[in-house]
C-alpha positions in Angstrom: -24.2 16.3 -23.2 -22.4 16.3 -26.3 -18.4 15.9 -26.1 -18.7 15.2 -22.2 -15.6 13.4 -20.5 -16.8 10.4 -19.0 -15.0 8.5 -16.1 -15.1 4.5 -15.5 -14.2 2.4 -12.4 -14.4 -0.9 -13.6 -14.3 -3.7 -10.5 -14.4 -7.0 -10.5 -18.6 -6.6 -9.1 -19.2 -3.2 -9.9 -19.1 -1.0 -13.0 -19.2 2.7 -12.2 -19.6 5.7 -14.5 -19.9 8.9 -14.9 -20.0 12.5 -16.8 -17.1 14.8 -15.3 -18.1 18.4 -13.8 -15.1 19.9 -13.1 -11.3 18.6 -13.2 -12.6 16.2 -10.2 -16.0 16.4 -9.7 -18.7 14.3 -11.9 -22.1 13.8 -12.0 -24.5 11.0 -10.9 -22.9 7.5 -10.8 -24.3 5.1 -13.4 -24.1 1.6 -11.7 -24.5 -1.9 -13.8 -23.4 -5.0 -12.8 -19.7 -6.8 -13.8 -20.3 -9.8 -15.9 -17.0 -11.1 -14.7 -17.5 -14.6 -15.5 -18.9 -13.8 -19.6 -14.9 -12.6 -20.7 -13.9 -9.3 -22.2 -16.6 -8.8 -25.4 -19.2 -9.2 -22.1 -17.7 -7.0 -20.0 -17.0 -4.3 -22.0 -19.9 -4.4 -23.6 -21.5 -4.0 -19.9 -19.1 -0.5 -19.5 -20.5 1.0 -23.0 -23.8 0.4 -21.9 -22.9 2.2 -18.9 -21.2 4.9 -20.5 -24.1 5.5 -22.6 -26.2 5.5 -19.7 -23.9 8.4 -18.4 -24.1 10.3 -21.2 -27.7 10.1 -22.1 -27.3 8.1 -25.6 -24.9 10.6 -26.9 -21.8 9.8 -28.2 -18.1 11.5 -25.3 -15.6 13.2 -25.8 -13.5 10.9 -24.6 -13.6 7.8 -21.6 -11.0 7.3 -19.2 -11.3 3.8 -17.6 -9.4 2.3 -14.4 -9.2 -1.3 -15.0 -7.9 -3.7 -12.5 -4.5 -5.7 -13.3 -1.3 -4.8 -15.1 -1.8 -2.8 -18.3 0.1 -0.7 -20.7 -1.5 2.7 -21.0 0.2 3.5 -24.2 -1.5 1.1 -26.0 -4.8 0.2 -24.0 -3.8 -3.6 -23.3 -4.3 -5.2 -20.6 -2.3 -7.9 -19.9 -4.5 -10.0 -17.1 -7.5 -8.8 -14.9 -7.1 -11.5 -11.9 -10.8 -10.9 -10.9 -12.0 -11.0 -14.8 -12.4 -14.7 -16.6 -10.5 -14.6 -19.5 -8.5 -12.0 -19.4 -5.3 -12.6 -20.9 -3.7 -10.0 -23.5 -7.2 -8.3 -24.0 -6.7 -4.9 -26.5 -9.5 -3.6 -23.9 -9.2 0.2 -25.4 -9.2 -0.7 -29.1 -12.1 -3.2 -28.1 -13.8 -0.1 -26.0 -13.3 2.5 -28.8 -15.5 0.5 -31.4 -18.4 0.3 -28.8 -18.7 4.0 -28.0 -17.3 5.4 -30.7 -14.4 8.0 -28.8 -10.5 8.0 -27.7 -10.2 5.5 -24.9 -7.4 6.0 -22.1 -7.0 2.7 -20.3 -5.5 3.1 -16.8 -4.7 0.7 -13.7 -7.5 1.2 -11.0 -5.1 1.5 -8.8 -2.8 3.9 -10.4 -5.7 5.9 -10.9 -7.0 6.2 -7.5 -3.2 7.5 -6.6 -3.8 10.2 -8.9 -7.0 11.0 -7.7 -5.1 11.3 -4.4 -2.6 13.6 -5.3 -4.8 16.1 -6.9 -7.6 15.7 -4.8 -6.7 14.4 -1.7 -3.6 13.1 0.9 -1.0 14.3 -2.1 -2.1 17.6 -3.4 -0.2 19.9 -3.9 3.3 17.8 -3.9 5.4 16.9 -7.0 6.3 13.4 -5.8 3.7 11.3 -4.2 3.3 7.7 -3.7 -0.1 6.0 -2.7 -0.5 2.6 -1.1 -3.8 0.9 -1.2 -3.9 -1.9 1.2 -7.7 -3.9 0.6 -8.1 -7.7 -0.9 -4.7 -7.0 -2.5 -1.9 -4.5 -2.4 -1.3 -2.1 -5.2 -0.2 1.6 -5.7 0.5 4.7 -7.8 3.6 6.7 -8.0 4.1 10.6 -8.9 7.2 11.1 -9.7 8.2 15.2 -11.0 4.1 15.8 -10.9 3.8 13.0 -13.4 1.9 9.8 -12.9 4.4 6.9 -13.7 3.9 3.8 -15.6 7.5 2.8 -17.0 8.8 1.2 -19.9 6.0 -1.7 -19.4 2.8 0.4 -17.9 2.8 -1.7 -15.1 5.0 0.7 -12.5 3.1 0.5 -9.2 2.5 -3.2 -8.1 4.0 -2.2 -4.5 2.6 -5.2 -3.5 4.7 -7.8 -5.0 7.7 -6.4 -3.3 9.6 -9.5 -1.2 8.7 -8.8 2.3 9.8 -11.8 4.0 11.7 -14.9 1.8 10.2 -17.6 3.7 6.7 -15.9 3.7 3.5 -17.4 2.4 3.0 -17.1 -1.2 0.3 -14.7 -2.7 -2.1 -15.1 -5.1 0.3 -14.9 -8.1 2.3 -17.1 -6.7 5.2 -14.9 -5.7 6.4 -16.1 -1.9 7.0 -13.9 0.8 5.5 -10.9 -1.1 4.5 -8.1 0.3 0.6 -8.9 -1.1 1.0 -12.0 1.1 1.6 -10.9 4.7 0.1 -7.5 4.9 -3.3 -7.9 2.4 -6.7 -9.0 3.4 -6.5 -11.8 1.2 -3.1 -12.6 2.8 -4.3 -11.9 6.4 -6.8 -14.5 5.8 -4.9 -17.1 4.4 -2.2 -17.0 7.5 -5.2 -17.0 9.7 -6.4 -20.3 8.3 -3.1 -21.5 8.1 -2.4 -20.8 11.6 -6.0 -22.0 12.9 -5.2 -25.1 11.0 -1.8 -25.8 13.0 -3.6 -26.1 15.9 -3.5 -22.2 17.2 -5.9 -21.0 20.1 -8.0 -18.1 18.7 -11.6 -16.9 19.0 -11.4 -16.8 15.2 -11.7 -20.3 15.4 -15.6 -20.0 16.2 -16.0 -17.8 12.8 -17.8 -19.8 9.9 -14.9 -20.8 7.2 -17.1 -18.5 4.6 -17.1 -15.5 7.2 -13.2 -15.4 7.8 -12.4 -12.0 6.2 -10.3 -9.1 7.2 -13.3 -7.3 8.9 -13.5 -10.7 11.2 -10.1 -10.9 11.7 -10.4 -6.2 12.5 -13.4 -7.3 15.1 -11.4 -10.1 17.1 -8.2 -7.9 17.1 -10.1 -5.0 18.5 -11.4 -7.4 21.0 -8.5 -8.1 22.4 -8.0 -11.6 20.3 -3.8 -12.2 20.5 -3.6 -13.8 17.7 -5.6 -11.3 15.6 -3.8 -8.4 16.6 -0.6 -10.7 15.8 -1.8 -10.8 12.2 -2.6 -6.8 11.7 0.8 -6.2 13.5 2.4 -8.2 10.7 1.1 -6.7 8.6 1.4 -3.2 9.5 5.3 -3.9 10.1 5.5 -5.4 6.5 3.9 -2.8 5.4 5.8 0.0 7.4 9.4 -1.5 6.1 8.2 -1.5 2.1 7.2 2.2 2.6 11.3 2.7 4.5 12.4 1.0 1.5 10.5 3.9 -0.8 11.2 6.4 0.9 14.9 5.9 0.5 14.2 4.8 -3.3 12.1 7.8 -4.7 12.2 10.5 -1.8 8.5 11.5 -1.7 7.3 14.5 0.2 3.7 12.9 1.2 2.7 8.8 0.9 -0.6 8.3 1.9 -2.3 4.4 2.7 -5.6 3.9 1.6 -8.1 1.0 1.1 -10.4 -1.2 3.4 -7.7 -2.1 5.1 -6.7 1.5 6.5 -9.7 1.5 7.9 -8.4 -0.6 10.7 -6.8 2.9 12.1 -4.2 2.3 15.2 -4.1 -1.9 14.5 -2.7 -1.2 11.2 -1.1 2.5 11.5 0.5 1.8 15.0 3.0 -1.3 13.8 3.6 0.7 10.4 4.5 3.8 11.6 6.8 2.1 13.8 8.7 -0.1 11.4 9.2 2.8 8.8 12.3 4.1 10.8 13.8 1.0 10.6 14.2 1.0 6.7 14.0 4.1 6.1 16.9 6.9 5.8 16.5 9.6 8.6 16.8 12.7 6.0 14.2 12.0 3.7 12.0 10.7 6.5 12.0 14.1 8.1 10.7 15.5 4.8 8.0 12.7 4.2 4.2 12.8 5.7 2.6 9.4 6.3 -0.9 9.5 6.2 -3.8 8.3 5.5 -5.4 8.4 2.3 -8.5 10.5 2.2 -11.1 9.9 -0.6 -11.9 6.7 0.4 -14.6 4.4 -2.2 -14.2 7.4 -4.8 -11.1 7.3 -5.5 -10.9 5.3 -8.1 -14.0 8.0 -10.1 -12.2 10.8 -9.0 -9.4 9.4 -10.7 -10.9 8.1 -13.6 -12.7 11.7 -14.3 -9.5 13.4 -13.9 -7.0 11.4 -16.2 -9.6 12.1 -18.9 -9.2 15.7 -18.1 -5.5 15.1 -18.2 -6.0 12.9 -21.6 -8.5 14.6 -23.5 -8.4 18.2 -22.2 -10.8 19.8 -19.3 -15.1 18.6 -19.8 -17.2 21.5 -21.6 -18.6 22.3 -18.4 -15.4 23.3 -16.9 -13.3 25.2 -19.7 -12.5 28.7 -19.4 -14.9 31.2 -21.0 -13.7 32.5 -24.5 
């Protein structure tokens, strides 16, 4: 075990680890607990123990770790972690490196699930790949020339704080009429109770306040429920124009949608799909796929195990022979 690559998913619930196999494949997951609430010296302690776990007490030969929030790579900080207390300016893979003792490479979560899309999934194979995930929030990764990019900052990819609407509700960072706001489950919810409040007729209106959630809101639009199906075309159309927008901006050959909120198929595909031509360029729409994302919950591992094949060089158990 010695020298093995190890892969982390850190969420704001749930860290996940594991010892990569191959370029995308790993080993058994290692599951503890987030200590969200106990700040960074908590939680990263939490992910060493973890990583430990993974690799039987020995010592990697390197960790790659998605984090969620803005981040510079380069340097391993993280700037804020929304769903982490005390997050602010946190030198997470200096502070990571002194508990396991290797070369840390700090990534976004959802960066790195966009990479594990475009070698594994929806984007292999292209050289210019953009992946939306659309769950409790909105975020993204971008290939650009076969290259995962971060920019100047490390932060490229928030394709969810993109203005969608000026007079839009505000998100949770505050930004009105963002695109996080109108077409995220977090966003879907908060119109909902906004509009429920205001006195409109819904069968959502019979769902306990602490079981309004996106999968509520799924159900009673499946059911036939007008103004559920009101909010998923919303946000399908918002979601449709942003993707028009990049199209014409970066020219991909493939973008694929992925989180909880793509599981809502047609409800969420049907308004998108529709609203794309109305931003987008004809020319580089007739060269661009729009699909679904297809790894799903392991995304974010898969991605994890291969940027520390990327970072560090392929695990022992998949080099070449001598």
């Amino acid at each position: 075990m010695s020298g093995a690559l190890v892969g982390v998913d850190l969420g704001g619930t749930l860290i996940r680890a594991a010892v990569a196999t191959g370029a995308t494949t790993h080993g058994p997951l290692v599951r503890h607990p987030t200590p969200a609430t106990g700040g960074p010296e908590a939680v990263l302690d939490a992910v060493a123990a973890a990583v430990r776990e993974a690799t039987g007490g020995e010592t990697p030969g390197g960790v790659a770790i998605g984090i969620p929030g803005p981040l510079d790579p380069a340097t391993g900080m993280v700037y804020t972690a929304p769903n982490l207390a005390g997050w602010h300016d946190v030198a997470a893979g200096g502070m990571l490196r002194e508990r396991v003792g290797s070369d840390i490479a700090v990534q976004n979560d959802a960066r790195l699930a966009g990479f594990a899309e475009w070698t594994a999934g929806a984007g292999r194979g292209t050289r210019h790949f953009i992946f939306m995930t659309a769950s409790t929030g909105i975020g993204g990764g971008l290939v650009i020339g076969g290259e995962l990019h971060a920019g100047t900052a490390g932060t490229a990819g928030e394709l969810g704080h993109m203005i969608a609407d000026p007079n839009g509700p505000g998100c949770t960072q505050g930004h009105r009429g963002c695109l996080e706001g109108i077409a995220s489950g977090t966003g879907m919810v908060h119109r909902a109770r906004l509009l429920l409040e205001g006195g409109a007729t819904s069968s959502l209106s019979a769902v306990p306040a602490d079981g309004l959630d996106a999968r509520a809101i799924e159900d009673h639009a499946n059911a036939g429920d007008a103004l559920a199906r009101q909010l998923f075309d919303d946000a399908g159309r918002a979601l449709g124009l942003a993707i028009g927008g990049l199209i014409n901006e970066l020219s991909p050959e493939v973008v694929a949608i992925g989180g909880g909120l793509s599981q809502a198929g047609d409800l969420l595909f049907a308004p998108l799909l529709a609203a794309v031509p109305d931003m987008a360029f004809a020319v580089p729409l007739s060269r661009c796929r729009i699909v679904p994302a297809q790894l799903g919950t392991d995304a974010g591992m898969v991605g994890a195990i291969a940027w520390a094949g990327r970072c560090f060089g392929p695990p022992p158990t998949a080099a070449s022979p001598p």
